[in-house]
N, C-alpha and C positions, 0 to 999 in steps of 0.2 A: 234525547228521550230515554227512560230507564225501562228497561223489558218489564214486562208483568211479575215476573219472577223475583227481580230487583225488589220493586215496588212494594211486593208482598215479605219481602223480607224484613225491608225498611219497616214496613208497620206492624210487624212478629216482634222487630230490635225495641220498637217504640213501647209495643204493649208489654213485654218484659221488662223493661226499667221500672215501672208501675207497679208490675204486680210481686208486691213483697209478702211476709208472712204473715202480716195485719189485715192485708187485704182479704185473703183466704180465711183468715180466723174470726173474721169482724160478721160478715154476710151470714155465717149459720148460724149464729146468736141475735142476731135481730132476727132471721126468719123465726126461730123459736122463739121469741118475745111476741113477736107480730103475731102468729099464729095463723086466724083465720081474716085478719087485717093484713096479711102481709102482702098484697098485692099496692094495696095505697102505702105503706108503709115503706117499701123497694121503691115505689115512685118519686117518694120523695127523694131515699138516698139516690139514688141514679142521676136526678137531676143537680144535686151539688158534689155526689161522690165521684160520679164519671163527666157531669157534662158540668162542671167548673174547671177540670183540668183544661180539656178541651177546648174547650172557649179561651183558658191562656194560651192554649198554644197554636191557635187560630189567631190570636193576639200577636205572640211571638213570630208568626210567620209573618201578618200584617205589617209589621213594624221593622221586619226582616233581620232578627234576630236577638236574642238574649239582651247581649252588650246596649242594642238603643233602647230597650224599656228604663235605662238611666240615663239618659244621651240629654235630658234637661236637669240632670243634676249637677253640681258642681264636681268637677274631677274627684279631690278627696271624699264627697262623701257617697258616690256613685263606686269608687270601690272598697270603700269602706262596709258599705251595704252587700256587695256581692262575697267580700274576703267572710262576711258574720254570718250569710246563707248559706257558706259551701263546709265550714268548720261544724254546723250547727247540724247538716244534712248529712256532713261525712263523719269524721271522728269523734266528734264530742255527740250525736244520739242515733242517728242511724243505723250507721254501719255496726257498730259494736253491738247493737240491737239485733242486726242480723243473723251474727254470728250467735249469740247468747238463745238466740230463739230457734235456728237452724241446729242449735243441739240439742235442744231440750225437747226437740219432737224426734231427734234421730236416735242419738249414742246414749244419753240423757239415760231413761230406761232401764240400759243394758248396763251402762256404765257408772252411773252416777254423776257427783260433781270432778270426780277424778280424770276424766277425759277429756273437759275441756279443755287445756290447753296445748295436747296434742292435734287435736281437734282443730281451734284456733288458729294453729299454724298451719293444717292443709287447707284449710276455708283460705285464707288468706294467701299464701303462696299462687292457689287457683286463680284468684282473683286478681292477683300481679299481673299473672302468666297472660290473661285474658286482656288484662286491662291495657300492658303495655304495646300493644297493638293495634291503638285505635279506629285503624283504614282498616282492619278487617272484622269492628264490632258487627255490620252488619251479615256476616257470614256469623259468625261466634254465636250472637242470641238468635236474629233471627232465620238463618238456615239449621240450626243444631238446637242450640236449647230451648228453644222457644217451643218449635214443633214437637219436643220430649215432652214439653210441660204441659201443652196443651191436650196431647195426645190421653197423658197421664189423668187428666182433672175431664175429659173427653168422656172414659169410660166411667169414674166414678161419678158423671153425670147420668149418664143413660144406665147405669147401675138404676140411681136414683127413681129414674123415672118411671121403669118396669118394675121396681122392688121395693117400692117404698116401704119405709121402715116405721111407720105405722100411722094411725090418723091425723089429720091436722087440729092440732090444739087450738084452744079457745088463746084469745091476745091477754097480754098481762100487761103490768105496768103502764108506761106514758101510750104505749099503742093499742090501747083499751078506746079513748074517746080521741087519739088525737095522734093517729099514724103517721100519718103526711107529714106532720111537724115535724114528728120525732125524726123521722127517719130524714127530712131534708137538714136538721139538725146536725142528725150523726155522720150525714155526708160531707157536710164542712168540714167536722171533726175530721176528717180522715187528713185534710190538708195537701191531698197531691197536686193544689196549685204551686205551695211550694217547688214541686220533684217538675211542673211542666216548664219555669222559668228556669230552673237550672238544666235539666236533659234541654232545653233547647240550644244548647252549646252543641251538644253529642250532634243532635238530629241534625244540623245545619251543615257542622264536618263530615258529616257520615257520606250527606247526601252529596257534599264535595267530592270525599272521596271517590264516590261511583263518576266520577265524569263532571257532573254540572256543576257551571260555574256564574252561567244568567240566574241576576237574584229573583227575578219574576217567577224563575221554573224550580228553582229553591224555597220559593212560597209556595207556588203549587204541590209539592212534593211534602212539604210539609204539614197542608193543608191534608192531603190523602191520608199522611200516618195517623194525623188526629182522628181522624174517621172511623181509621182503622182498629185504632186502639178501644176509642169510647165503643164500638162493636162488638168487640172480642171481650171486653171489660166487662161489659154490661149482661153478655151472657153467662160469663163467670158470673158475677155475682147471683143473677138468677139459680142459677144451678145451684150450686152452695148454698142461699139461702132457702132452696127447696128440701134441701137435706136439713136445713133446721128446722120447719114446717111441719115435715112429717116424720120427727124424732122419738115421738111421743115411747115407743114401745123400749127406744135405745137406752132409756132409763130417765129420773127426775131429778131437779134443782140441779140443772148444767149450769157452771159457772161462767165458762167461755165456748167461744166459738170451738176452739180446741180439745175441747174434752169431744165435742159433737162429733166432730172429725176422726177423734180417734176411736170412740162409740162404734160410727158409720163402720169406718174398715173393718176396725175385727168385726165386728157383726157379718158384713159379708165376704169378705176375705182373711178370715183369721190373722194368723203372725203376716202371712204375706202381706194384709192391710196395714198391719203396723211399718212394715219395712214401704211398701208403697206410700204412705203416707210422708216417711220420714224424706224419704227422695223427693216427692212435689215440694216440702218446704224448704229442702238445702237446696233446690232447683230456682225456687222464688227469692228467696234470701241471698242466694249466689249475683241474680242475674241482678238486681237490685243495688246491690254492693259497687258492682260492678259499671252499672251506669253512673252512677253516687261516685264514684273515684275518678270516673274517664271525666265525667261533666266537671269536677271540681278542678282536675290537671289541666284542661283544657285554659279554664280561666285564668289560672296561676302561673302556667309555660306563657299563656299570651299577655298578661300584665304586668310580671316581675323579668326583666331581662334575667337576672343571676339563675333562675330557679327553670330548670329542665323540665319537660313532660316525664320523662321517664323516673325523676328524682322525688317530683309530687304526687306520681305512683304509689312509689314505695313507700313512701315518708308517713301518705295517710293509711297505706292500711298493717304498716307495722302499727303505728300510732293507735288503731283502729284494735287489733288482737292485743296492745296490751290496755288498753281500756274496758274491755270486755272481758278482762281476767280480772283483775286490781280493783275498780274503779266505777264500773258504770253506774251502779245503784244513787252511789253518792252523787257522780257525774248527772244522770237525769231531773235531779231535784232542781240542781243549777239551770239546765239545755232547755229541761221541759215550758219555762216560763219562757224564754229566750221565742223555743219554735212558734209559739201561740202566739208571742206579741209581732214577731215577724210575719205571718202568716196576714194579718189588714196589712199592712206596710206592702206587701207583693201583691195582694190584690188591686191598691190604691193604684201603685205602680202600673200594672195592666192598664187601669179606668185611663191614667192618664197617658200615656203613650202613644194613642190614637191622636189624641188633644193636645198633645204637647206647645204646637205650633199655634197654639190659641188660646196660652197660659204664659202670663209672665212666671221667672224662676221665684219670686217671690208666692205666688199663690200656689205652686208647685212644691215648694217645701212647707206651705202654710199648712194644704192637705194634706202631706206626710206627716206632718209633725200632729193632726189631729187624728189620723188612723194609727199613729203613735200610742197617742194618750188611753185613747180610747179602749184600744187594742190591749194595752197592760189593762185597762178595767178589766177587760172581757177574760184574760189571762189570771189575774187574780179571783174573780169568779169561779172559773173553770178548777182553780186549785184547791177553793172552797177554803179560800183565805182572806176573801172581802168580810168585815165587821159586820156582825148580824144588822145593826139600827143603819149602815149604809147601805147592806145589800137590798133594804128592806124598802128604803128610799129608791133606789134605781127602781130595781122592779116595775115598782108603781109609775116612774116617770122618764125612763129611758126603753123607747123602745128597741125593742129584739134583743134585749139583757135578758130576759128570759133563756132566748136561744144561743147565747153568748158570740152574736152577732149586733153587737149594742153598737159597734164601730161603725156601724153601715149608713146610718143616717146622717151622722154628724159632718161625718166622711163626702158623703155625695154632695151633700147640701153648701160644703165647704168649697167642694168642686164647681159646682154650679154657681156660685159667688164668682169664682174667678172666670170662670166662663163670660159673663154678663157682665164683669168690670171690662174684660177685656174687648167685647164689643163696643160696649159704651166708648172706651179710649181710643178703639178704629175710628168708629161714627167720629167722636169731637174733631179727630184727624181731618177725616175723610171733610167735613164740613167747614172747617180752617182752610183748605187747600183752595175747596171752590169759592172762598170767601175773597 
């Protein structure tokens, strides 16, 4: 049994790998879009921004970890699949995401573009330091950074709430007649089912670490952290998005979340808010990085005999600062398609994992290979690179192309096929036997 103390670490460790700088930056620009809709409009992202994750990692504990949501795949292409998710989360768009954005709200400012890459090399070094010690990530985020970060985003909540920075604006754009939507839209967009099948690597070592080793109390435990996080998530975002809600007087046509944020502080805490500010995001971006390296090492120490944990450390996040100096811009144009068509593929994965045992391998790559296809539609969409006379076609005849969730139907419906053959093929069994 894990003390309460443990427990609550564990799910500080869990909600910190989440929360990156997107996350922070995304919530007060929908509130400010939303306006006086923002209540429907938070419901919906809440419901695929935090309780999608969650539900995979309720998944992940079900199934009793990471590794079997591919456990019906064929060997090569089960790691093929996990080597394309942890490159795509780590080096090639996250990470160097991280660092590129963890200065542009710190040193950025003060220093210009000149500072990056001394910069880049203490982010990074940090992130070694932390990472190669993965028995004591749950002390690291969630005894230390976690409670700094919370504590930090704590007061510029209750800031918020006594001092609001001025009336709540009328809604604009899609959350004018259609909040809910949007906002459950924008919560897929966020994609941290992605970040819950890879961190379920971390969560399941961590909880090893503390002692347990029965997989039943390894699911429970993990079950707790999800809990834990969609809780702690969910009121971040409320809070943040309140501070977009009620921006109005912090000035007009904010283009991101970010400007709001950095509006908010100096407004109430002058240069201190700007240096406050710049800490909550190398805090978020740091812890981020860091779960994104341990989760990737993990799979690559336990898949490749040759290659060390402490080697795929180092390897991703030197890889990682010099990407982030040279390269990213170009790099994203390439990853960003990549993250979006993988994103059905890890969901499908979840749907089926439960089910596995009630899927031949054939209807099991039948529906990957359609949350595949589909998924590049919804990807090229999203890039506003589908041909106007096609895109114009879907629309009208694929549903939830609109919401660039057009994978969803084809996807389940492909699943429920194999479901319903494979019953059929027990029954003719089951009925040959008594014959």
């Amino acid at each position: 049994m894990l003390s309460a103390r443990n427990i609550a670490a564990l799910g500080f460790m869990t909600f910190a790998m989440y929360l990156g700088a997107g996350n922070l930056i995304f919530p007060p620009f929908l509130g400010y879009q939303a306006g006086d809709n923002f209540l429907s409009g938070m419901m919906g992202f809440l419901l695929t921004g935090v309780g999608l994750p969650a539900i995979a990692l309720v998944i992940v504990a079900w199934v009793r970890g990471s590794d079997n949501l591919t456990a019906a795949l064929p060997k090569p292409l089960a790691t093929s699949f996990w080597v394309m998710l942890f490159i795509v989360i780590g080096p090639a768009f996250i990470i160097p995401r991280t660092i590129t954005v963890a200065y542009q709200f710190s040193l950025a400012p003060f220093m210009g573009d000149a500072g990056l890459i001394p910069f880049s090399i203490a982010f990074c070094a940090i992130a070694i330091l932390f990472s190669l010690y993965p028995g004591k990530l749950v002390d690291t985020l969630g005894k230390w950074l976690t409670p700094v970060l919370l504590t930090i985003l704590g007061v510029m909540a209750v800031t918020a709430l006594l001092s609001p920075s001025g009336y709540v604006t009328e809604s604009t754009g899609a959350y004018v007649k259609g909040a809910m939507a949007e906002g459950l839209t924008q919560g897929y967009m966020t994609m941290d089912a992605l970040g819950s099948i890879g961190f379920g690597w971390v969560i399941f070592r961590a909880i090893e670490g503390m002692g347990v080793k029965e997989p039943k109390a390894i699911a429970k435990y993990t079950l707790i952290a999800a809990l834990m996080y969609s809780s702690a998530m969910a009121l971040v975002y409320l809070s943040l998005a309140y501070i977009g809600v009620t921006s109005a007087d912090l000035g007009l046509n904010f283009a991101n979340g970010g400007e709001i944020l950095t509006a908010f502080t100096n407004h109430h805490f002058g240069m201190f808010g700007t240096l406050l500010l710049g800490v909550v995001l190398v805090l978020a971006c740091l812890t981020t990085a860091i779960g994104v390296t341990t989760a990737g090492s993990e799979f690559y120490s336990r898949t490749f005999k040759p290659v060390t944990y402490r080697k795929s450390v180092i390897v991703i996040l030197v890889l990682s600062g010099i990407i982030a100096n040279v390269g990213l811009s170009q790099l994203l144009k390439v990853t960003l398609p990549v993250v979006v068509a993988l994103h059905p593929i890890a969901i499908a994965l979840l749907l089926i994992a439960p089910l596995r045992h009630q899927l031949s391998q054939n209807m099991v790559l039948a529906t990957l290979a359609v949350a595949l296809v589909f998924g590049c539609i919804d990807a090229t969409h999203i890039l506003e690179a589908m041909p106007a006379h096609i895109d114009q076609v879907l629309e009208t005849n694929l549903p939830l192309y609109h919401y660039y969730a057009g994978w969803i139907l084809p996807t389940v419906m492909t699943l429920v096929v194999g479901l319903v053959m494979h019953r059929a093929t027990a029954g003719r069994r089951t009925l040959a036997k008594e014959c």
